[in-house]
C-alpha positions as a Markdown table, in Angstrom:
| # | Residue | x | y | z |
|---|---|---|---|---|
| 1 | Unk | 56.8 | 2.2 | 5.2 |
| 2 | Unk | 57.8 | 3.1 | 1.8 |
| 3 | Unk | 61.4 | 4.6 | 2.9 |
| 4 | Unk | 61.8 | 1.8 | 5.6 |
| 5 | Unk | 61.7 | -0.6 | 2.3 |
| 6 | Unk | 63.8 | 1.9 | 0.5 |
| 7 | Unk | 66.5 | 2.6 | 2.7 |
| 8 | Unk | 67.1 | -1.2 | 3.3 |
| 9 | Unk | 67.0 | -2.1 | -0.6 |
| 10 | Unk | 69.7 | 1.0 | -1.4 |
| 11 | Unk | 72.1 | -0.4 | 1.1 |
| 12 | Unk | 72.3 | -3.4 | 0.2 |
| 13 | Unk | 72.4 | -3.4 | -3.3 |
| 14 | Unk | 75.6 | -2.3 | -5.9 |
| 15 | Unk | 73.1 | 0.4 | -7.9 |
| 16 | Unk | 71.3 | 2.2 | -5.5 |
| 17 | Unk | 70.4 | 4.8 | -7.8 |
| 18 | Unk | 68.0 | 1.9 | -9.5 |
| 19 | Unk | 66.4 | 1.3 | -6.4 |
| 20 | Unk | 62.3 | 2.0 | -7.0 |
| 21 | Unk | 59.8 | 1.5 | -4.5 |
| 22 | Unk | 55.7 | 2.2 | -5.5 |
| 23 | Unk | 53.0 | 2.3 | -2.8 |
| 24 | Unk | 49.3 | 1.3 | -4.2 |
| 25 | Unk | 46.3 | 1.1 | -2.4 |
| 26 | Unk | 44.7 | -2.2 | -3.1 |
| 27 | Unk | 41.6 | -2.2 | -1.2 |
| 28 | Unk | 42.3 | -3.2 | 2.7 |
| 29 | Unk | 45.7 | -3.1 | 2.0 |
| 30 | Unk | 48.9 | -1.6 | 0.6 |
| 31 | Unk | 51.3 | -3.0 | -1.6 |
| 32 | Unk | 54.5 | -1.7 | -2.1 |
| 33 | Unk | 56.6 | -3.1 | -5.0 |
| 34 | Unk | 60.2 | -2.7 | -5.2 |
| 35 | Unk | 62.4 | -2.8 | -8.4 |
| 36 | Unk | 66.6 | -2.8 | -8.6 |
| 37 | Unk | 67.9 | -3.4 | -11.5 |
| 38 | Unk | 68.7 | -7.2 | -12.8 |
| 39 | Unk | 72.3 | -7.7 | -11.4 |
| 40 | Unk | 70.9 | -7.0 | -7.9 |
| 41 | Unk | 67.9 | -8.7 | -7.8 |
| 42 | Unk | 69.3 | -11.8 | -6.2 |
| 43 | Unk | 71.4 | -9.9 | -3.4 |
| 44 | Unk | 67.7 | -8.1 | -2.4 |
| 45 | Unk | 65.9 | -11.6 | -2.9 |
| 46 | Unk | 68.8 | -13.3 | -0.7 |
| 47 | Unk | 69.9 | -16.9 | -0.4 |
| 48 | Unk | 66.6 | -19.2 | -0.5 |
| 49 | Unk | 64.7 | -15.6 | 0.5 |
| 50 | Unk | 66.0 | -14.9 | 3.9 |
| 51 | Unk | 66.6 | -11.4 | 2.6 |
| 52 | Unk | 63.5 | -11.2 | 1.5 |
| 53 | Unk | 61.6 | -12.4 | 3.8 |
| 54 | Unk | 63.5 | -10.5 | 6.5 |
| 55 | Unk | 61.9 | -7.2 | 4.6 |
| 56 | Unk | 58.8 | -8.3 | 4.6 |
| 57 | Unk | 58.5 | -9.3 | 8.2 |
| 58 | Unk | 59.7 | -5.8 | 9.4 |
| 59 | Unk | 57.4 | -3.9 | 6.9 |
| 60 | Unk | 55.1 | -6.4 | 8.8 |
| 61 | Unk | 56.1 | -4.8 | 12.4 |
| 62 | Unk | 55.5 | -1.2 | 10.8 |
| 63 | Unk | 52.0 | -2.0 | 9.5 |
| 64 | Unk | 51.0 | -3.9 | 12.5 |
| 65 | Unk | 52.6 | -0.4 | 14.3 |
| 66 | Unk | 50.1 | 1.5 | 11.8 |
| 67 | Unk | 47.4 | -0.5 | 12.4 |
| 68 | Unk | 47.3 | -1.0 | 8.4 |
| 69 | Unk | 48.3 | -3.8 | 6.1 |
| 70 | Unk | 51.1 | -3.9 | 3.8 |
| 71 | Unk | 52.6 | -6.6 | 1.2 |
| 72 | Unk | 55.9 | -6.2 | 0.1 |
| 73 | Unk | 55.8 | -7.6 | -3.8 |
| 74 | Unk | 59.5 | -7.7 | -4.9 |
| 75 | Unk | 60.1 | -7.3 | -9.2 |
């Protein structure tokens, strides 16, 4: 789930280099932050979140695959 998030946030942004992703265990759930650096945080974000929230619903999918929980928390 981790590269899935990872993969999508490096292609899309201008600095992929600055593309970080952390997994945490947060007890029944994971939580996977991402952080790109501050000129790309509103191409990852996307126009009133659609870009976003397009993330989150397939890191939804490969949860739900996993039969795990996941939150994508985007800083």
């Amino acid at each position: 789930m981790k590269e899935l998030i990872e993969y999508i946030a490096k292609g899309i942004v201008e600095s992929p280099d600055q593309v970080s992703v952390t997994e945490e265990l947060e007890g029944d759930q994971t939580v996977l932050r991402l952080l790109v650096a501050e000129a790309d945080m509103g191409k990852v974000i996307g126009r009133q979140g659609r870009v976003a929230q397009a993330m989150r619903t397939l890191l939804y999918v490969a949860a739900v695959k996993r039969g795990v929980r996941a939150v994508l928390q985007i800083g």
